[in-house]
Structures are given as structure tokens and as C-alpha cells.
N, C-alpha and C positions, 0 to 999 in steps of 0.2 A: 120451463119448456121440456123438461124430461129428457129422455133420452137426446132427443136431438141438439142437447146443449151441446156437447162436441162431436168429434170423426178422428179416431185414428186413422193415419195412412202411412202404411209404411213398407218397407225392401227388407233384404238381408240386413244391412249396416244402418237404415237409418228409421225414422218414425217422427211424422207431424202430429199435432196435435192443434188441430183446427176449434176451436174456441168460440162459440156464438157472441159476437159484441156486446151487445145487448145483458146478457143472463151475469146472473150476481155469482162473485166469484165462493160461495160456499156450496151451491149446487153444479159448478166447474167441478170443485175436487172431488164433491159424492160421484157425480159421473166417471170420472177417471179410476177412482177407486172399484167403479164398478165394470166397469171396461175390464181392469186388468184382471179382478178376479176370476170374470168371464171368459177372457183369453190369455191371461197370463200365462201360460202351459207354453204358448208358441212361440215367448220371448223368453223360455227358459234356457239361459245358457250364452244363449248371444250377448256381443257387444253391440250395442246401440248410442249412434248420436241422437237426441232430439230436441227437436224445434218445437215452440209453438207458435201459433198468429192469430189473428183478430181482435181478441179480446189484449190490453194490455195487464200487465202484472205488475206490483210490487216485488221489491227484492227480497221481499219476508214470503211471499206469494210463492216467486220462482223459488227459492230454497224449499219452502214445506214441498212441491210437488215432486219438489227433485227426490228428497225422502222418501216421499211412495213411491215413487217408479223404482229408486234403489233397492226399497228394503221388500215392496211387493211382488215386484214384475218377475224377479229371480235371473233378468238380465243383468248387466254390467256395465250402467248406463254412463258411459264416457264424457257427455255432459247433455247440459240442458240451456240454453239460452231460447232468445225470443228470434224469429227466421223475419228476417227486415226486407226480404226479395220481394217486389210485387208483380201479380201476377198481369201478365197485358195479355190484354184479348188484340186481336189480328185482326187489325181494322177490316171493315167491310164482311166480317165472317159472321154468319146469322146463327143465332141457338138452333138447337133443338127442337124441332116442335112439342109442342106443349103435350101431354099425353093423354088430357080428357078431350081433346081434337075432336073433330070426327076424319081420319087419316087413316091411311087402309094402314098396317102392322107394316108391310112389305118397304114403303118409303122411311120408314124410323128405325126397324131393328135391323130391315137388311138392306139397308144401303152401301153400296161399295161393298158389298164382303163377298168374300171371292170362297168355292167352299177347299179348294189347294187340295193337300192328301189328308183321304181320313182312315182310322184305326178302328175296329169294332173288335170289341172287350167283350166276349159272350162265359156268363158268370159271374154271382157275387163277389163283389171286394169287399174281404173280411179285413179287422181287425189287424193292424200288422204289416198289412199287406200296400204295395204303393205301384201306380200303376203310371205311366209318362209317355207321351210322345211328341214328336217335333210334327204339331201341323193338329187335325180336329182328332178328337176321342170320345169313339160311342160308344157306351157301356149297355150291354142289353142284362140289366140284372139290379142288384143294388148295389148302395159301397154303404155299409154296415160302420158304425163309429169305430174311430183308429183306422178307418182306409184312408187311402188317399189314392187321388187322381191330379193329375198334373198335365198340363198341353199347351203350346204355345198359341194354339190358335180356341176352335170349340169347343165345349164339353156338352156332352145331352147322356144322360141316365133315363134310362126305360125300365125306373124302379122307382126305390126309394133311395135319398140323395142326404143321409146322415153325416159321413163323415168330412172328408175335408178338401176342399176343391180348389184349382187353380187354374184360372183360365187364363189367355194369354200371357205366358208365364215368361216371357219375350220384351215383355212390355205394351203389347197390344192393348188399347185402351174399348177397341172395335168388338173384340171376343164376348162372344154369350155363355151364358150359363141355363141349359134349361132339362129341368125333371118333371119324371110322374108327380113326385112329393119331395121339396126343397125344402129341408131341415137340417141342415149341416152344421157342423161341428164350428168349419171356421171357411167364410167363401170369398175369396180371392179374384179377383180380375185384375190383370199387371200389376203393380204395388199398391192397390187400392184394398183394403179390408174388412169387411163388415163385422159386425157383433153376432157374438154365437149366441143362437137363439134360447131363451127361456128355458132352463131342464124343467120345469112345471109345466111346459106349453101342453096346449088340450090334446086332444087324441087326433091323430093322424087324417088328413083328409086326402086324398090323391088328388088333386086336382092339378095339372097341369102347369106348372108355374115357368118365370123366364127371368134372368137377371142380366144384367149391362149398367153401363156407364154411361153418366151424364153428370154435366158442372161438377167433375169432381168425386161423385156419390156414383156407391153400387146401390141400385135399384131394383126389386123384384115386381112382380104383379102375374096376375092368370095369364094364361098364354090362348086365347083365342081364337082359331084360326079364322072364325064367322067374318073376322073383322078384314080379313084380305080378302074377301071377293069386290 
């Protein structure tokens, strides 16, 4: 299944490790080995508990992973067991619509979302540099790898979107992420965290992109406006 064999998601203190049931447990661990390589820089230093679920493990399974998280991640993983909580959906509460709908943009990405106080950031965010506010943050420029932007609520970049993002930083599960060109380093919506993209990937396209949260997963796709008349 590739990449989509697991999902880290994780906080300050802790990190899941979401497991496809299904996928045979030796492209589990190439995955995770590849996860960390990929963002292991952002679990340098921290102490971390972690979980996994779905899939189950042998004790010879949970030992070997705990190894690579120890001796790869460069964090100080406090333990590793299997997370036995299950999740309950709230009776009577309906998904998401499905996103190849035909649904105007307006009833799925802004529902409920209120726009509160917003910041505009006018200037590159270099390297170094870390930019935060309590509530939305527009960047009218880029944030160049080694930036970072931080908000409890939205982020929109009217650039290019390299380095490293955190939207509802709060715990908002609602907050968006959207740039000219979304290639970030490492992109964040409340504890949830995606894979940082490919350093091979092809040459830059601007096209408008959008990220959010659904069943758990950040999700990006073009940002069309066509689609809300």
C-alpha cells in the first residue's frame, strides 16, 4: 500500500502510530523507517510516549520498532506499547462529505468557521525565523525552509509555503492551511502531522493548494474557487 501503510500523529509528549490492518508487518517497518528519516529532525530531543493501533504486533515486532524509534528518531522514547482505547463516533453524527461530490467548497471547508482576529505578516520568512499568533495568520510573501509560522486558528501564505506550519496550534481540528505553492517542510493541523514532502519532488508549480482535517488525516487538494458559485 505504500506510503499510506501508516500516519504518525502526534503532540509535544506523545505520538500514535496508526497501522493499516491489513499491510504485512515488514512494509510497517520500511514505512516507519521512512517516516522518521523524513521528519525525524522534529522528534530531535524530545521525550516521547508512543502508541500504536490497528494493525496488532508480536513482542518481537513491538521490541524491533521500539529500536528504531530509539536509536533513529533522536528522541527519548519513554515507551512504546499498543493504545487499546477505541475510538466512538457520536451517534447520529454524519461524515464529511465525500470530496468528489458535486458540493460547492463553501458547505465542507467553511462550515462553522468563524474568521476571529487575523495577523498579516507582509515579508519573507527566512530560515531561522518563527512567526506565531493567537487567532488567523496571513503571510503576504513566503516562509523559505527553516521558517516557521505558527496560529491557533488559519494560516494562508501568498507565496511559497516551504517551511514549516502549524495551524490550529490550539488543538483546532477546523483550521485550514492554504498557499500559492504548498511544500512544506513539516505541516501540522492541531496534533495531527503529515510527511514532509519528497526533496526529489519535480519543480514547483504555483497552483493554489488547501489542507484540513478529516477522519483523522490532513488532506491537501487545489483550492478552486469555480467550485463555490
Amino acid at each position: 500500500m505504500g506510503d499510506n501503510s501508516i500516519i504518525f500523529k502526534g503532540s509535544i509528549e506523545h505520538l500514535t502510530i496508526i497501522m493499516r490492518e491489513e499491510e504485512d508487518y515488514s512494509t510497517i517497518l520500511e514505512q516507519i523507517k521512512k517516516k522518521i528519516a523524513s521528519s525525524g529532525r522534529f522528534f530531535k530531543g524530545a521525550t516521547l510516549s508512543v502508541r500504536y493501533k490497528g494493525r496488532k504486533l508480536t513482542k518481537d515486532q513491538e521490541d524491533e520498532i521500539y529500536k528504531v524509534l530509539k536509536d533513529k528518531s533522536g528522541a527519548n522514547i519513554s515507551s512504546f506499547e499498543e493504545d487499546t482505547t477505541q475510538d466512538i463516533k457520536p451517534e447520529g453524527k454524519k461524515d464529511p462529505p465525500f470530496l468528489g461530490s458535486k458540493i460547492k467548497m463553501s458547505n465542507f471547508y467553511f462550515k462553522d468557521l468563524e474568521e476571529g482576529v487575523t495577523k498579516f505578516h507582509r515579508g519573507t520568512i527566512r530560515s531561522g525565523q518563527s512567526v506565531r499568533f493567537d487567532g488567523n495568520l496571513v503571510v503576504i510573501g513566503d516562509v523559505n525552509p527553516g521558517g516557521e509560522v505558527v496560529a491557533t486558528g488559519n494560516i494562508v501564505v501568498m507565496g511559497l509555503l516551504r517551511g514549516v506550519v502549524h495551524a490550529g496550534s490550539n488543538g483546532n481540528k477546523r483550521a485550514l492551511v492554504v498557499a500559492l505553492a504548498l511544500q512544506p517542510t513539516q505541516l501540522r493541523i492541531a496534533d495531527i502531522i503529515t510527511r514532509s514532502p519528497d526533496e526529489n519532488e519535480a519543480a514547483i508549480n504555483f497552483i493554489p493548494e488547501l489542507a484540513y482535517v478529516k477522519d483523522g488525516m490532513v488532506y491537501t487538494e487545489r483550492y478552486l474557487p469555480s467550485r463555490m458559485n
